[in-house]
C-alpha positions in Angstrom: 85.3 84.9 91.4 88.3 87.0 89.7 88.8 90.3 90.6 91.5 92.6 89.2 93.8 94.9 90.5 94.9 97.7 88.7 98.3 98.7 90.0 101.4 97.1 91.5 102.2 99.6 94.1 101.8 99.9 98.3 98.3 99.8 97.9 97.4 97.5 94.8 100.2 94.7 96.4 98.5 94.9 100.0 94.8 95.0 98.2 96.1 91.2 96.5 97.4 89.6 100.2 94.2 91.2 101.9 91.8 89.6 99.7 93.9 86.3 99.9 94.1 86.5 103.6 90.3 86.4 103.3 89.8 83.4 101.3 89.7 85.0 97.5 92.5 83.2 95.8 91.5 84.3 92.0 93.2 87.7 92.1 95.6 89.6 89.6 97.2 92.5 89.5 97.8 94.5 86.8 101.1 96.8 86.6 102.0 99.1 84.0 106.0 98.7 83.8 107.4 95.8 82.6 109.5 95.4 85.7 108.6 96.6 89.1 111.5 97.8 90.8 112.8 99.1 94.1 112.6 102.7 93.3 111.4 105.7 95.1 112.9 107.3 98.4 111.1 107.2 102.1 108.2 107.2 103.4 105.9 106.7 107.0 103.6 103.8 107.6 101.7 104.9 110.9 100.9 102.2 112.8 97.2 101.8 112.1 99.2 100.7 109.2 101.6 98.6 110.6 98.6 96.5 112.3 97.9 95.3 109.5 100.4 94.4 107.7 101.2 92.8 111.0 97.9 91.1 110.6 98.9 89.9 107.1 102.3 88.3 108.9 105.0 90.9 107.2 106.0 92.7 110.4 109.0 90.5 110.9 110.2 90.8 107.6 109.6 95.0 107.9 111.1 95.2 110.6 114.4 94.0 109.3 114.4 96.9 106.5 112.9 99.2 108.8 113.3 101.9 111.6 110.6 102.1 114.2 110.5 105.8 114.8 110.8 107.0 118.2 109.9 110.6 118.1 108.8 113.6 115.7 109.4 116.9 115.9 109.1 120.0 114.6 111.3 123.0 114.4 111.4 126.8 113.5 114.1 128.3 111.0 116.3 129.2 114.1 116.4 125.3 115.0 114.4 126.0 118.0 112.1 123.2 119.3 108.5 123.9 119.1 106.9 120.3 119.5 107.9 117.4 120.0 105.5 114.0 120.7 106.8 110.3 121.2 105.7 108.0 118.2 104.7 104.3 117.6 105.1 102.2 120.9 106.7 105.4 122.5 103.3 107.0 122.3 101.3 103.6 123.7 101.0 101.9 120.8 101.0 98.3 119.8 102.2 98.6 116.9 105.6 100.7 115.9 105.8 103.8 113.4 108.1 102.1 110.8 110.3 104.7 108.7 111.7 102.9 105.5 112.3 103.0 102.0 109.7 102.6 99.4 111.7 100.5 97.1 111.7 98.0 100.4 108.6 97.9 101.3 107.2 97.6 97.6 110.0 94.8 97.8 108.4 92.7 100.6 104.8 93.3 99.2 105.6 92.1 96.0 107.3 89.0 97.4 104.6 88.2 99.7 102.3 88.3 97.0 104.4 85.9 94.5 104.5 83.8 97.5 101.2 83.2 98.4 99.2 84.0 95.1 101.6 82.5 92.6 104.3 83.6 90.6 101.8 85.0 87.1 99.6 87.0 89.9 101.6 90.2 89.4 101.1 91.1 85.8 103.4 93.5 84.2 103.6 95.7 80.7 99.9 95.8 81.4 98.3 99.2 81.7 94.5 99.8 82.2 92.5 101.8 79.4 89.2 101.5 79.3 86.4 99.5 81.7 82.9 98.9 80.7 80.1 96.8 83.2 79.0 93.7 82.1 76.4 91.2 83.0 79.1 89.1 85.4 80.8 92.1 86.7 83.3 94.2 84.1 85.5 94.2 81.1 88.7 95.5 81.5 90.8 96.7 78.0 94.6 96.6 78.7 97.7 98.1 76.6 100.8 96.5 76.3 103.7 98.5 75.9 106.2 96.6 75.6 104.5 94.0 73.4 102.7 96.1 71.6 99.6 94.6 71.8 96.1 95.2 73.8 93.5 92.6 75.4 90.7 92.7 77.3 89.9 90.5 80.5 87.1 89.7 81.8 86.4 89.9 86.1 83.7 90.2 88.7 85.5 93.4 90.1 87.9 96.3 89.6 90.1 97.4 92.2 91.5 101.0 90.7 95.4 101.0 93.0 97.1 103.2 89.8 98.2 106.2 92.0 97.6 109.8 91.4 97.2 109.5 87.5 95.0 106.9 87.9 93.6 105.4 85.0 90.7 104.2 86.6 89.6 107.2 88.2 89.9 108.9 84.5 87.4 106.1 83.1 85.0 106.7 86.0 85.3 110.6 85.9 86.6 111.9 82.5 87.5 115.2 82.4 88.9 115.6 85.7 92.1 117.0 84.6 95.6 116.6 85.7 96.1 117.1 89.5 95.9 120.3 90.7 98.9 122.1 91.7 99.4 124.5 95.2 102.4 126.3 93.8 105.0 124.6 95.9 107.9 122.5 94.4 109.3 119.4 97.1 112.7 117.7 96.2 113.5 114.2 97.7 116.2 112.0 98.0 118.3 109.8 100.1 122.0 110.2 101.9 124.0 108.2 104.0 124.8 110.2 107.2 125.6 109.9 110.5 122.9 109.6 112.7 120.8 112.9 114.9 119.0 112.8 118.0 118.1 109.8 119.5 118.7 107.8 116.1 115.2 107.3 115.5 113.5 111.0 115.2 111.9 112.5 112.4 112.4 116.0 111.8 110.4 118.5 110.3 111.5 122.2 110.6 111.3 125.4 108.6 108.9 128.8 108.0 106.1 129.6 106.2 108.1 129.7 103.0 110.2 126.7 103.4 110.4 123.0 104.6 112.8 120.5 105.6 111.6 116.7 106.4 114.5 114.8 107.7 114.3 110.6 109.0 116.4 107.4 109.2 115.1 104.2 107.4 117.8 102.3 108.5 120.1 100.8 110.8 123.9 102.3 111.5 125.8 100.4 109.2 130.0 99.5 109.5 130.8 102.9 108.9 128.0 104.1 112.2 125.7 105.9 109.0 122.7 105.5 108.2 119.9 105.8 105.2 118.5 109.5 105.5 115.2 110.0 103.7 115.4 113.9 103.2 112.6 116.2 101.9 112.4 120.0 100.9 109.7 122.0 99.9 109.4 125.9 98.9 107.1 128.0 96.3 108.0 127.7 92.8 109.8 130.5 90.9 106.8 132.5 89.0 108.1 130.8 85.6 108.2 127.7 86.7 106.2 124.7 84.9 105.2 121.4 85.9 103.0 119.0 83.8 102.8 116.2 85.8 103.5 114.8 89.5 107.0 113.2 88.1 108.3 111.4 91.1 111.2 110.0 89.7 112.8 113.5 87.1 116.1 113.2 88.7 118.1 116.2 89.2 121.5 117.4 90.6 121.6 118.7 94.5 123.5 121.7 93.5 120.4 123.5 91.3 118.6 123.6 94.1 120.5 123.4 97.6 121.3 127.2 97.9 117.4 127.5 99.0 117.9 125.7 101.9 121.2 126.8 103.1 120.4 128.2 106.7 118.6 125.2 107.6 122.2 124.0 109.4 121.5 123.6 112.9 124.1 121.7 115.4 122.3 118.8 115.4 121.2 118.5 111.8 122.8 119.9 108.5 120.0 119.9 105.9 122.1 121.5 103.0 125.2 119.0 103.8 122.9 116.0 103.7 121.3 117.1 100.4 124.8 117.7 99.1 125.3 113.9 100.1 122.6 112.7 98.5 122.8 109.2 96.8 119.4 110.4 94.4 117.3 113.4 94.3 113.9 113.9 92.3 111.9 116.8 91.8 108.0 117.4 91.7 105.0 119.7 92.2 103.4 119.1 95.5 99.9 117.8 93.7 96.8 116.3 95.0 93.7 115.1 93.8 89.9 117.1 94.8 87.9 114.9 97.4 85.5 112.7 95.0 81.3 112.7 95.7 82.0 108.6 95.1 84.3 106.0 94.7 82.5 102.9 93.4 80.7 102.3 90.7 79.0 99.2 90.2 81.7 96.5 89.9 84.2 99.3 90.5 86.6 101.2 92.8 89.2 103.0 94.0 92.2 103.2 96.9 94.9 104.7 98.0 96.4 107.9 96.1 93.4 106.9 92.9 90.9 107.8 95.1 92.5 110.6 98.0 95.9 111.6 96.6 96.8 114.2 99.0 99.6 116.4 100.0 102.4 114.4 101.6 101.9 115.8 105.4 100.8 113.6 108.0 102.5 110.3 106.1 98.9 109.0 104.8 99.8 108.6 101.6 101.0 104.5 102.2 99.3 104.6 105.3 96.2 105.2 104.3 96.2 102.9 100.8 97.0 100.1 103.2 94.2 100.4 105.6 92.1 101.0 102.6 93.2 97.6 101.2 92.3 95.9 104.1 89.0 97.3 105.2 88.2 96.6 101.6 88.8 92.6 101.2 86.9 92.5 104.9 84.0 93.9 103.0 84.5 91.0 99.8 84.8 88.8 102.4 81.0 89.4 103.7 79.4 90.2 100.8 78.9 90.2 96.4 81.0 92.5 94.6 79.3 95.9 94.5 77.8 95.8 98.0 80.8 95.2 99.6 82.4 98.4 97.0 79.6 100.3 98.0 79.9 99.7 102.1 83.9 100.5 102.0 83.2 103.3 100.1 80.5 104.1 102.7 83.3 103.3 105.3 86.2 105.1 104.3 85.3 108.2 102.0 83.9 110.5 104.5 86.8 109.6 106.5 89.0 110.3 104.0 87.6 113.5 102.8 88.2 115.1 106.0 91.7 114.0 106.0 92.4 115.4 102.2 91.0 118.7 103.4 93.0 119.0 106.5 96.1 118.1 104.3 95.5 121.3 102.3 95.4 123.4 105.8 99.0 121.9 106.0 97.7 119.2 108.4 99.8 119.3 111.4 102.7 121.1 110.1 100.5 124.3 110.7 102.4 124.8 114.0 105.6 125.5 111.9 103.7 128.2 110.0 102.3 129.2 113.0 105.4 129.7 115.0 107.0 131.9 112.4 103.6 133.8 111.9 103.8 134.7 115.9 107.2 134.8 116.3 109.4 135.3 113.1 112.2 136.0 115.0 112.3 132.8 117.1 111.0 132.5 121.1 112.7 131.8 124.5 109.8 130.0 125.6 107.3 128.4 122.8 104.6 128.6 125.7 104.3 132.6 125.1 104.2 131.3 121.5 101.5 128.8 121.9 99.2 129.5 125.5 97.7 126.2 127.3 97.0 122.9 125.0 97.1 124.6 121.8 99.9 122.0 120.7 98.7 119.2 122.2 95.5 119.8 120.8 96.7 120.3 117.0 98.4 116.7 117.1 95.7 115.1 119.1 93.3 116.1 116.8 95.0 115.2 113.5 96.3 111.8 115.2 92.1 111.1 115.5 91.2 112.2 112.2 93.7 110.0 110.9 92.6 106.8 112.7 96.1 106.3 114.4 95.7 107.7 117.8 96.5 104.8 120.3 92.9 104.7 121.6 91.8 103.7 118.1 94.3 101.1 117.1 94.7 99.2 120.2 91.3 98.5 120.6 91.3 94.9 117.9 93.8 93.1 117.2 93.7 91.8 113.7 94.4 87.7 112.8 98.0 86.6 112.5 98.9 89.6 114.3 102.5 89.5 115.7 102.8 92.4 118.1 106.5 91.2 120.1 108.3 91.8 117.1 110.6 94.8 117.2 111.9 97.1 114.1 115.2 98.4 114.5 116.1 100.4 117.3 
């Protein structure tokens, strides 16, 4: 049985060692560049996550390019502390949070999956155009770019992993559109700088308007600095245009610093760690509408092809790789469209919830929140926020999510290797 993957990213690498973990060796992936490299800034894996990629025996090598995030917490314009909640094994966890570059983790996947399913099993210059059913299963019609040339392949299964402009999902819903926008522009990029709190916090702070998302992905270096992942995010100017969620349009930290210039607390200088910054990108804050399905027939989708959604919450990786994995359990048990069909079953509701509470700002509401009750900051964030209001906002999300500790220490998945440790 051959079964294609369309995509060479988080998801579409992790969707290749899942289905090899379980016994289905005749997998390809098909990736659009002709070279996949280590770009892209930071990003969250939860550790619902974590599991299991623990489970497919890469937590040792993660944790080597990794941070295992301690804490998160989030701040009002003022730099006053409204929340703050313990993360990974700080929160009772078996698994860490891991904060780390894309690039890396992309770098590990791909690696893994050269390892185990052979160097021709990540297939590049090869984008996805057009998929039709057939009596086996589907026929998928591929560009080459580079080349110049097309094909078509044949396969008992389509595993759609091509991100937010996902090919796949355009085949199986034409018409949709380009992603819809909510007005609000994010810049991201990375910085060497000396290390905040503890070392291993994640920040997010601002007001209604504007947002700062500040973590390490790395280890002090020589020099006692370490790889910042920053993020910022305010409304577009009224003129402004975007045609498409272009993560990598690279621009200069200058044209767009001044926004952000009061966020310089004691403990955290946002607008001196942009100025730092070793690459910064520009993009609308996109998602994708909730879809009625995913599969169809010999057909379907994960990660950001199926539930792009804002980037709150990190469940953008997260997500994609429990999707991957509850997926290849599903091949493992049964033919090619049941097993589409019970994952979607599994997963979409799930994920539907998640995409809408993602556009309520997820659990950054308290932010918005805090400045909505008290614009002017608070000597006590209890007169701010009366009994378990706070607690309750981050318990709740942490369920929806599927990463609360009741929930993920409950199985343990195969090759699991829970005594390794990321960085401190």
């Amino acid at each position: 049985m051959t079964l294609l993957v369309a995509g060479g990213g988080i998801g579409g690498l992790t969707a290749a060692l899942s289905l090899h973990a379980e016994g289905i060796r005749d997998v390809r992936v098909l990736e659009a560049v002709p070279e996949i490299r280590p770009l892209g800034v930071g990003l969250n894996i939860l550790p619902n996550a974590v599991k299991e990629l623990d489970g497919l025996g890469l937590l040792s090598r993660l944790a080597e390019v990794s941070v295992a995030t301690g804490d998160l917490s989030y701040y009002n314009r003022h730099g006053q502390l409204i929340w703050r909640e313990p993360r990974g094994r700080a929160a009772g966890h078996r698994w860490p949070q891991l904060s780390i570059h894309r690039g890396r983790l992309q770098a590990v996947l791909a690696e893994a999956v050269r390892e185990r399913l052979g160097p021709d099993a990540v297939v590049t210059d090869t984008r996805v155009v057009d998929v039709v059913p057939t009596d086996g299963g589907v026929r998928v019609m591929a560009r080459h770019p580079v080349a110049g040339t097309v094909s078509t392949v044949d396969a008992a299964g389509l595993i759609g992993a091509d991100g937010i402009h996902s090919a796949v999902r355009a085949v199986l819903g034409p018409g949709e559109g380009p992603p819809p926008w909510n007005g609000l522009v994010v810049w991201r990029g990375t910085a060497w700088a000396p290390p905040f709190l503890d070392g291993r916090s994640m920040v997010i702070a601002g007001d209604d308007r504007r947002r700062a998302v500040v973590y390490p992905m790395s280890a002090a270096d020589e020099r006692g600095l370490t790889l910042m992942n920053w993020a910022v995010a305010k409304a577009a100017e009224p003129d402004a245009e975007f045609e498409a969620a272009d993560w990598n349009r690279s621009v200069p930290p200058e044209s767009f610093v001044g926004h952000f210039e009061d966020l310089a607390f004691d403990w955290l200088d946002v607008p001196a760690l942009i100025r730092s910054a070793t690459e910064a990108y520009v993009y609308p804050m996109v998602d994708r509408d909730p879809l009625p399905r995913w599969s169809h027939g010999a057909v379907t989708l994960i990660g950001d092809a199926a539930h792009a959604m804002y980037p709150m919450g990190s469940n953008g990786a997260t997500q994609a790789i429990v999707d991957a994995r509850v997926l290849a359990g599903h091949l493992a048990r049964a033919g090619v469209t049941e097993a589409f069909a019970a994952y979607e079953a599994e997963r979409l509701p799930v994920l539907t919830r998640l995409q809408h509470s993602t556009r309520r700002r997820g659990p950054e509401v308290v932010i918005d929140l805090a400045h909505e009750r008290a614009p002017g900051g608070f000597s006590d964030v209890r007169e701010v926020f009366p009994g378990t209001e706070l607690e309750d906002i981050s318990a709740g999300f942490a369920r929806l999510g599927g990463f609360d500790p009741n929930a993920v220490n409950t199985t343990m998945p195969p090759g699991a290797a829970t005594g390794v440790r990321a960085h401190r």
